[in-house]
C-alpha beads as a LAMMPS data file, in Angstrom:
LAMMPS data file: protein, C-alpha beads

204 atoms
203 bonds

1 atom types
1 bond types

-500.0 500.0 xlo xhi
-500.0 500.0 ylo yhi
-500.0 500.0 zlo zhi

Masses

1 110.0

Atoms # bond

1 1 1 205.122 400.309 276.568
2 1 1 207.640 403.408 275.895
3 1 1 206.989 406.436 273.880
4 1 1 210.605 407.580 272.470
5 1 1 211.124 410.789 271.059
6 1 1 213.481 414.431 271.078
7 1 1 211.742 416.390 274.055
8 1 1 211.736 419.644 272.308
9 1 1 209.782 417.760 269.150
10 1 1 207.515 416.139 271.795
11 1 1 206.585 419.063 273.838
12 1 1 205.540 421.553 270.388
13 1 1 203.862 418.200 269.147
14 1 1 201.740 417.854 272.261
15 1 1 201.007 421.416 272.391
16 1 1 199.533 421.722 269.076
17 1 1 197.227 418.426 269.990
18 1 1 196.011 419.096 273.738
19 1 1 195.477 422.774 274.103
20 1 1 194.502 423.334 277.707
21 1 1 191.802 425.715 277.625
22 1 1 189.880 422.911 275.556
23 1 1 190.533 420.608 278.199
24 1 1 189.110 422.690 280.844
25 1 1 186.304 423.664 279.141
26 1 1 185.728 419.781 278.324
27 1 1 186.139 418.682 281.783
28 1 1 183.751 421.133 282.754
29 1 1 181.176 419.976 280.605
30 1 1 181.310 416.844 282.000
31 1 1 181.784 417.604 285.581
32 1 1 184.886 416.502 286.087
33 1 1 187.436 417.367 288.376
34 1 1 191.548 416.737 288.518
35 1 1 194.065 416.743 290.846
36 1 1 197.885 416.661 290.355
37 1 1 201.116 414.976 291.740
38 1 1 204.257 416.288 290.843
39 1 1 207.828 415.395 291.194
40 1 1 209.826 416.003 288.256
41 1 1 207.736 419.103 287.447
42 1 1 207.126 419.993 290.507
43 1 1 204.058 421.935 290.420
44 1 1 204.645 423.015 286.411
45 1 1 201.285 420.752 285.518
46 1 1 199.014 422.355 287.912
47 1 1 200.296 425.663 287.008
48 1 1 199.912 424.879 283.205
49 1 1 196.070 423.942 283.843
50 1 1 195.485 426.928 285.996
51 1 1 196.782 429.678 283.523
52 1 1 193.621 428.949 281.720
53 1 1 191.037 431.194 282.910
54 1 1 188.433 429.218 285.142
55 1 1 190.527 426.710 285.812
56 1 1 188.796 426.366 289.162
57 1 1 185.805 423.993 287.417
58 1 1 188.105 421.662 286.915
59 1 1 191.128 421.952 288.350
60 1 1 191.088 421.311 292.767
61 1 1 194.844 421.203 293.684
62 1 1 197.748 419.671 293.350
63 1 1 200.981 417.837 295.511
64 1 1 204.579 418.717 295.169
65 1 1 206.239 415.653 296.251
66 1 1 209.841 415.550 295.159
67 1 1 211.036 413.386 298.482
68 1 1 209.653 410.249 299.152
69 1 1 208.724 411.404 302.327
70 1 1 206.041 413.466 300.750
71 1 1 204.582 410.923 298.297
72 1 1 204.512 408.052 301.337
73 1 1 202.939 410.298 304.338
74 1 1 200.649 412.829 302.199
75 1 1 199.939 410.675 299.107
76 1 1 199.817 407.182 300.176
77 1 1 202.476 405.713 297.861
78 1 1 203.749 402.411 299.772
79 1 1 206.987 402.629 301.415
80 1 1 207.785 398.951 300.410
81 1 1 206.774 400.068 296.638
82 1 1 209.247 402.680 297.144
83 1 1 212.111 401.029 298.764
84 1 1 211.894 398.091 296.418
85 1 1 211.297 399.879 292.965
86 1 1 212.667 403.851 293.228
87 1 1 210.651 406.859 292.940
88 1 1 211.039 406.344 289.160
89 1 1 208.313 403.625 288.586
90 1 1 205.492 403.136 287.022
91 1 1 203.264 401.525 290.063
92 1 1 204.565 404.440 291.921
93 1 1 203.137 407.434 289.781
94 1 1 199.804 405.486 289.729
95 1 1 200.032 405.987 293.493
96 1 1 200.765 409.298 293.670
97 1 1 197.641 409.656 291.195
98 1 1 195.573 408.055 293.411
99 1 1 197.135 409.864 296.105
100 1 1 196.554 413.246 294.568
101 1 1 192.872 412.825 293.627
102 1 1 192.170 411.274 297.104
103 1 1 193.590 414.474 298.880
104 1 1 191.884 416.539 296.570
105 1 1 188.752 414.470 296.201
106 1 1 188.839 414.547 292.575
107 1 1 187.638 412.594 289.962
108 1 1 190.949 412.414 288.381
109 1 1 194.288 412.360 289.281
110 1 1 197.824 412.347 287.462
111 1 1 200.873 412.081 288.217
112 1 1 204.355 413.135 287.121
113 1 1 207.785 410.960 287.909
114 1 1 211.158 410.917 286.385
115 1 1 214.869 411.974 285.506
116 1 1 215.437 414.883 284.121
117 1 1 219.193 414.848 284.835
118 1 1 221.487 416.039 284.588
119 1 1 222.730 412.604 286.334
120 1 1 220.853 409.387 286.340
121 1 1 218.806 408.315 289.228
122 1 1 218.420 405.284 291.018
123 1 1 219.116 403.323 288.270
124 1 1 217.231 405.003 285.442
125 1 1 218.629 407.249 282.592
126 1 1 218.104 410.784 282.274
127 1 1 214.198 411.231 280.387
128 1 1 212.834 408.404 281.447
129 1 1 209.275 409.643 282.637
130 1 1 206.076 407.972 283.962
131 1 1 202.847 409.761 283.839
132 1 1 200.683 408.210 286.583
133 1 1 196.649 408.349 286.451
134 1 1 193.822 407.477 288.529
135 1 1 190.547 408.021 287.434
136 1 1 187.487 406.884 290.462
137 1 1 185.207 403.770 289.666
138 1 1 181.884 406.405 289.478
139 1 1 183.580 408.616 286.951
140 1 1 184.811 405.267 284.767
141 1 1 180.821 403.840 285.567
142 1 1 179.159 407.137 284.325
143 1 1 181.641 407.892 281.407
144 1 1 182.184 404.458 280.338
145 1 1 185.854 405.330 280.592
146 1 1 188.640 402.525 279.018
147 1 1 192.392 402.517 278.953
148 1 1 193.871 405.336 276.689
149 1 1 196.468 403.688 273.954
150 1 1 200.263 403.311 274.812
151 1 1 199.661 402.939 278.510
152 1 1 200.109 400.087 281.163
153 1 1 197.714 398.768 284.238
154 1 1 199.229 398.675 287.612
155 1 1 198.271 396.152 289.849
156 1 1 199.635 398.187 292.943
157 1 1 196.476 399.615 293.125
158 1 1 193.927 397.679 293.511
159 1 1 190.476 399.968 293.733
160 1 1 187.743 398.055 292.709
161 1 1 185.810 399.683 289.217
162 1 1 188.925 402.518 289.418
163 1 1 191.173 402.869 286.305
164 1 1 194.828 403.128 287.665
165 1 1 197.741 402.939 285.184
166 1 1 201.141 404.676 284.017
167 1 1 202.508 405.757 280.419
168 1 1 206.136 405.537 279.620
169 1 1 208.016 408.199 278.048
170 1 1 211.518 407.616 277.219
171 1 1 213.066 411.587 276.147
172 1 1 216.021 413.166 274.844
173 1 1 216.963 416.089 275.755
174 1 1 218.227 418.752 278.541
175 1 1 216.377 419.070 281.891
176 1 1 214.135 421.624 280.662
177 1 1 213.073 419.923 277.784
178 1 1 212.477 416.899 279.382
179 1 1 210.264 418.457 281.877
180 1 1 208.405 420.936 279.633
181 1 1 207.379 417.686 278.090
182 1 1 206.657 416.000 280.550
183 1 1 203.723 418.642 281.457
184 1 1 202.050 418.410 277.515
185 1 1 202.905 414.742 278.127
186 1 1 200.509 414.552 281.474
187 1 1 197.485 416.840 279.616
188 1 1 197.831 414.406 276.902
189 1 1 197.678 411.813 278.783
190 1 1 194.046 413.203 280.371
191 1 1 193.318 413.899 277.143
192 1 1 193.378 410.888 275.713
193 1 1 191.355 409.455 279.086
194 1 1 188.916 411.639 277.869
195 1 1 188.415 410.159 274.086
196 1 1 187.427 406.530 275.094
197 1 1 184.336 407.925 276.569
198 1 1 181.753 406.187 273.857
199 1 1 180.857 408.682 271.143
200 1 1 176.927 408.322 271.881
201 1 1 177.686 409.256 275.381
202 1 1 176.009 412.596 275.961
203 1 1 178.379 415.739 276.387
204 1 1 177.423 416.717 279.628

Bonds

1 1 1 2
2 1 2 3
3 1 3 4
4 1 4 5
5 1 5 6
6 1 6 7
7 1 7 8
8 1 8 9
9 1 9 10
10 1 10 11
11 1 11 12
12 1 12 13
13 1 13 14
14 1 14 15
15 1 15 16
16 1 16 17
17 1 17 18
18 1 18 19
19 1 19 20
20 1 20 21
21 1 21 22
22 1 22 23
23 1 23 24
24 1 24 25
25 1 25 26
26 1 26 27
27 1 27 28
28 1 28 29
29 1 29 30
30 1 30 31
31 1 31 32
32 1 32 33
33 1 33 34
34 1 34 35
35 1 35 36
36 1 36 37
37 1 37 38
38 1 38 39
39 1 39 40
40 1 40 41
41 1 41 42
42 1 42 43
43 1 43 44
44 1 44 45
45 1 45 46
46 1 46 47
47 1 47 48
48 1 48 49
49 1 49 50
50 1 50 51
51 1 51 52
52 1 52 53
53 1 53 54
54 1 54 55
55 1 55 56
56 1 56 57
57 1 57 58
58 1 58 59
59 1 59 60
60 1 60 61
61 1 61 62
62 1 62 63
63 1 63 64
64 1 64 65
65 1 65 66
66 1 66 67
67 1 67 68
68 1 68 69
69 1 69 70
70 1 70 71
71 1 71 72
72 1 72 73
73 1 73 74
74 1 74 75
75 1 75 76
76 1 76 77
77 1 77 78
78 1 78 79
79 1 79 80
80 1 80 81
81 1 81 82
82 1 82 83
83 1 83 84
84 1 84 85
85 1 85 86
86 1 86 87
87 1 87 88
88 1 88 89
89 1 89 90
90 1 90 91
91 1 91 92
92 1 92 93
93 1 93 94
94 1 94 95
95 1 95 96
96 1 96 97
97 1 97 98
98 1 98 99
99 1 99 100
100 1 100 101
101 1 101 102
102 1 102 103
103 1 103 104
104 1 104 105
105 1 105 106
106 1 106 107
107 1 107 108
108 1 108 109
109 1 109 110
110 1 110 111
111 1 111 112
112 1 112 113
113 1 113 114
114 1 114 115
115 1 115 116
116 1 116 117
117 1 117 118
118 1 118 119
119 1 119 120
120 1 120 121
121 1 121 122
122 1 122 123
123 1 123 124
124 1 124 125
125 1 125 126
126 1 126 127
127 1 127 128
128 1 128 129
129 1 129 130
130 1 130 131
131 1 131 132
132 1 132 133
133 1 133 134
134 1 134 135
135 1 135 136
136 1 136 137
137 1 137 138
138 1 138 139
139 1 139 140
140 1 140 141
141 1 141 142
142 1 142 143
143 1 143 144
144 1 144 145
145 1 145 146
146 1 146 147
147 1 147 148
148 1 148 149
149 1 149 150
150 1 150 151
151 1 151 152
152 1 152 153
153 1 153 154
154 1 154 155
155 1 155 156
156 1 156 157
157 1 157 158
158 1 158 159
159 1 159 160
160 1 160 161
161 1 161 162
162 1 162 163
163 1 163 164
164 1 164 165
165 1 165 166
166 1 166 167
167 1 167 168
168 1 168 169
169 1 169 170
170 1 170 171
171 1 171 172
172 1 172 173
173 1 173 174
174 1 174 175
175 1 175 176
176 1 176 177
177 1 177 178
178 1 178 179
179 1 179 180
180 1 180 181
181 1 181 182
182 1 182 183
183 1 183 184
184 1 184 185
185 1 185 186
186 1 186 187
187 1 187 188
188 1 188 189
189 1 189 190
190 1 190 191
191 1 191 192
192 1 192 193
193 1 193 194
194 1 194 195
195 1 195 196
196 1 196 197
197 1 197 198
198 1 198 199
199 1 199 200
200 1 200 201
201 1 201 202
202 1 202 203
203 1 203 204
């Protein structure tokens, strides 16, 4: 499944909806704990999280992995999965989710993968954008945690009880744009992780 839209219109939309100082704070109630991957926005995600003050109780680290190098040797992401699909895939930004919350030992991880331009690449055209996520089998036990709307499994990773998938974005706009929205995109996408938790689930 795709999300289309403007990347200007997306990224002010987003940031009205997921503000990240709520997230934090939320995350932190619930003990939670995220880790990052980043290739198109190379490192803009973690730094969006950690300009909230006390990041830190949520918030472990983060990988910059713009070669493939990177995402195969530090995160994990398959080299077959690589050769055979691109770096622009949806199996591989679950990867480098998993990747990033195994390095960090986080609860969650998520992942950001994509064109920006100005060119395409390897295939795909400029804004297309997969947000990976991970989120570890005792965190989806004790939260009762379900798939978030408008997103895909990926049966390239295979942890038993883990919830591993990818959303789709398909933008318009210039390379900033596309990568400022890519960031509101990714704390959306947590977000939304966050609201299947069952309502009568306690808030810590």
């Amino acid at each position: 499944m795709m999300v289309d839209g403007n990347a200007e219109q997306a990224a002010r939309k987003t940031q009205h909806s997921t503000d990240p100082e709520a997230l934090v704070q939320r995350l932190g109630r619930r003990s939670l704990t995220v880790a990052t991957a980043e290739s198109l926005t190379a490192g803009a995600l973690a730094s969006r999280i950690a300009d909230v003050p006390g990041a830190s109780v949520a918030l472990l680290g983060g990988v910059v992995s713009y070669s493939n190098g990177v995402k195969e040797q530090v995160l994990g992401v398959d080299a077959e999965l690589l050769e055979s699909r691109g770096a622009v895939d949806g199996g591989v930004a679950a990867q480098m989710a998993r990747g990033a919350a195994r390095v960090c030992a986080a609860g969650i991880g998520v992942a950001t993968t994509g064109v920006a331009g100005p060119e395409p690449h390897q295939g795909k055209s400029v804004g297309t954008v997969y947000l990976g996520f991970y989120v570890d089998a005792g965190v989806v036990q004790r939260l009762r945690l379900t798939f978030p709307a408008e997103c895909s499994s990926e049966d390239t990773v295979s942890d038993r009880g883990a919830l591993s998938g990818f959303r789709l974005l398909g933008l318009n706009g210039d390379r900033k744009s596309i990568r400022k929205a890519s960031v509101e995109g990714a704390l959306q996408l947590v977000n939304d992780l966050l609201q299947t938790e069952p309502a009568s689930l306690p808030d810590a």
